[in-house]
C-alpha positions as CSV (number, residue, x, y, z in Angstrom):
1,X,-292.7,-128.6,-35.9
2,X,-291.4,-125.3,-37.1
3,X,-293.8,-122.5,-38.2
4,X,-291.6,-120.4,-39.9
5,X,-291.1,-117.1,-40.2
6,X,-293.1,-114.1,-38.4
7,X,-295.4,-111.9,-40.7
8,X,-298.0,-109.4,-40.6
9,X,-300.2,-112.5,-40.9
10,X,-300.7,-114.6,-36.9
11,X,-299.6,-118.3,-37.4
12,X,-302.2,-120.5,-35.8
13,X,-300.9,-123.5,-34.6
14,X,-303.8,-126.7,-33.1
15,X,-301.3,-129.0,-31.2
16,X,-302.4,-131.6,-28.1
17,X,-300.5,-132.6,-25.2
18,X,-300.9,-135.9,-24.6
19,X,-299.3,-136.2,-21.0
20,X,-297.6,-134.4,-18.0
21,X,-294.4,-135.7,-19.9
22,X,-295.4,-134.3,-23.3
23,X,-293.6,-131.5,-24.1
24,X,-294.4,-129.4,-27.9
25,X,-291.9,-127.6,-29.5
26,X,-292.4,-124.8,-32.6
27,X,-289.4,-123.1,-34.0
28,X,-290.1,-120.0,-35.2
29,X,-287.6,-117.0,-37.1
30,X,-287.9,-113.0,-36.7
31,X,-286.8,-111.4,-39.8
32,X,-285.8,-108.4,-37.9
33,X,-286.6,-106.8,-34.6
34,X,-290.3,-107.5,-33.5
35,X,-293.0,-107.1,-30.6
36,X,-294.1,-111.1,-30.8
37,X,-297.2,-112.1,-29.5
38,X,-297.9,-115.1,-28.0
39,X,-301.5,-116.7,-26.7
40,X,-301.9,-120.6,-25.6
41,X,-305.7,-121.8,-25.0
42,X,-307.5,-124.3,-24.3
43,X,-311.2,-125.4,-23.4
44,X,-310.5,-127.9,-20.8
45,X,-309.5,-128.3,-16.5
46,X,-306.0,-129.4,-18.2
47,X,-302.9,-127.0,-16.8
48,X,-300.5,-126.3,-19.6
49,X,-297.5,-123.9,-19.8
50,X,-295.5,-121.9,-22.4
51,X,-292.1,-121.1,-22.7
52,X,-290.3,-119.0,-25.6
53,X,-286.2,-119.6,-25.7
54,X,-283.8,-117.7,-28.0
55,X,-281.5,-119.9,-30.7
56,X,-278.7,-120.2,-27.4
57,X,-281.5,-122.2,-25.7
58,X,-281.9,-119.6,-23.2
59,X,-285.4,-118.8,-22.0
60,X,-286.7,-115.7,-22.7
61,X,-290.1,-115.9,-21.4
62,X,-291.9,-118.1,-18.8
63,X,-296.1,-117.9,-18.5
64,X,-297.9,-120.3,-16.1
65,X,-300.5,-119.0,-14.7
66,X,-303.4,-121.0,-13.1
67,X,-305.5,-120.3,-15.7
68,X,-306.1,-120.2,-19.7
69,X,-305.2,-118.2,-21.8
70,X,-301.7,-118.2,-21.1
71,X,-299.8,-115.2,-23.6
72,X,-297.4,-113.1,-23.3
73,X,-295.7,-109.8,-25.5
74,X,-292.7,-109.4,-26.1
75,X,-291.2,-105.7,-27.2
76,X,-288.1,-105.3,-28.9
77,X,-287.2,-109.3,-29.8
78,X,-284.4,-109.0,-31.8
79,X,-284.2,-111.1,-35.5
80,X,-283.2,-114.6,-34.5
81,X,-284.6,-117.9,-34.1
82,X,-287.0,-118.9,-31.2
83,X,-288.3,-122.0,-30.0
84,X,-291.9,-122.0,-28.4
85,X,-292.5,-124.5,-26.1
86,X,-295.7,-125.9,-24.8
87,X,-295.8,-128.6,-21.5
88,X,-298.6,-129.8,-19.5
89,X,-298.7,-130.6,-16.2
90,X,-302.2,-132.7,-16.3
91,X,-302.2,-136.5,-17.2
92,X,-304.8,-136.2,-20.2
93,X,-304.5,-135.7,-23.3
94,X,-305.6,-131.9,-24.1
95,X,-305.8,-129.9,-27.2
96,X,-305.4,-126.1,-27.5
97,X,-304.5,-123.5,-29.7
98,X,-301.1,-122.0,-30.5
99,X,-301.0,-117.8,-31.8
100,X,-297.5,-116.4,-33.1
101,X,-297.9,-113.0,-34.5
102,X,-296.0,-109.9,-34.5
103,X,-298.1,-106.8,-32.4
């Protein structure tokens, strides 16, 4: 599901994760150079993970941590198109709440 391009304004996202096997993907464009912002959370035991890739596919940020929020910042992204990606690693469906926003 795309969510466009990065403003002034953060772009909430509520997505779920329905298995281990489900993985969530939200393209997203920088205008120009950019510090973007990035926070997953949920309110249950469930382990999820986010990723953030550049248009070659390339990963340009990794966060799994054992616990929730999982975010990240990244200074200096150049314009472009990003892909966000959200896994799980629990067998349950669980919902959280994706933040995109330029800090």
């Amino acid at each position: 599901q795309s969510v466009g391009t990065l403003s002034a304004t953060d772009i909430v996202v509520a997505g779920s994760a329905s298995s281990g096997r489900d993985v969530d993907l939200y393209p997203v464009t920088a205008s120009g150079p950019v510090a973007l912002f990035v926070s997953l959370d949920w309110t249950s035991a469930s382990d999820l993970e986010l990723s953030i890739s550049d248009a070659n596919g390339i990963f340009v940020r990794h966060v799994d941590t054992a616990g929730h929020p999982e975010s990240c910042r990244l200074p200096g992204l150049a314009a472009g198109n990003y892909t966000v990606r959200v896994g799980s690693f629990t067998n349950a469906a669980t919902n959280y709440s994706l933040t995109l926003g330029q800090r």
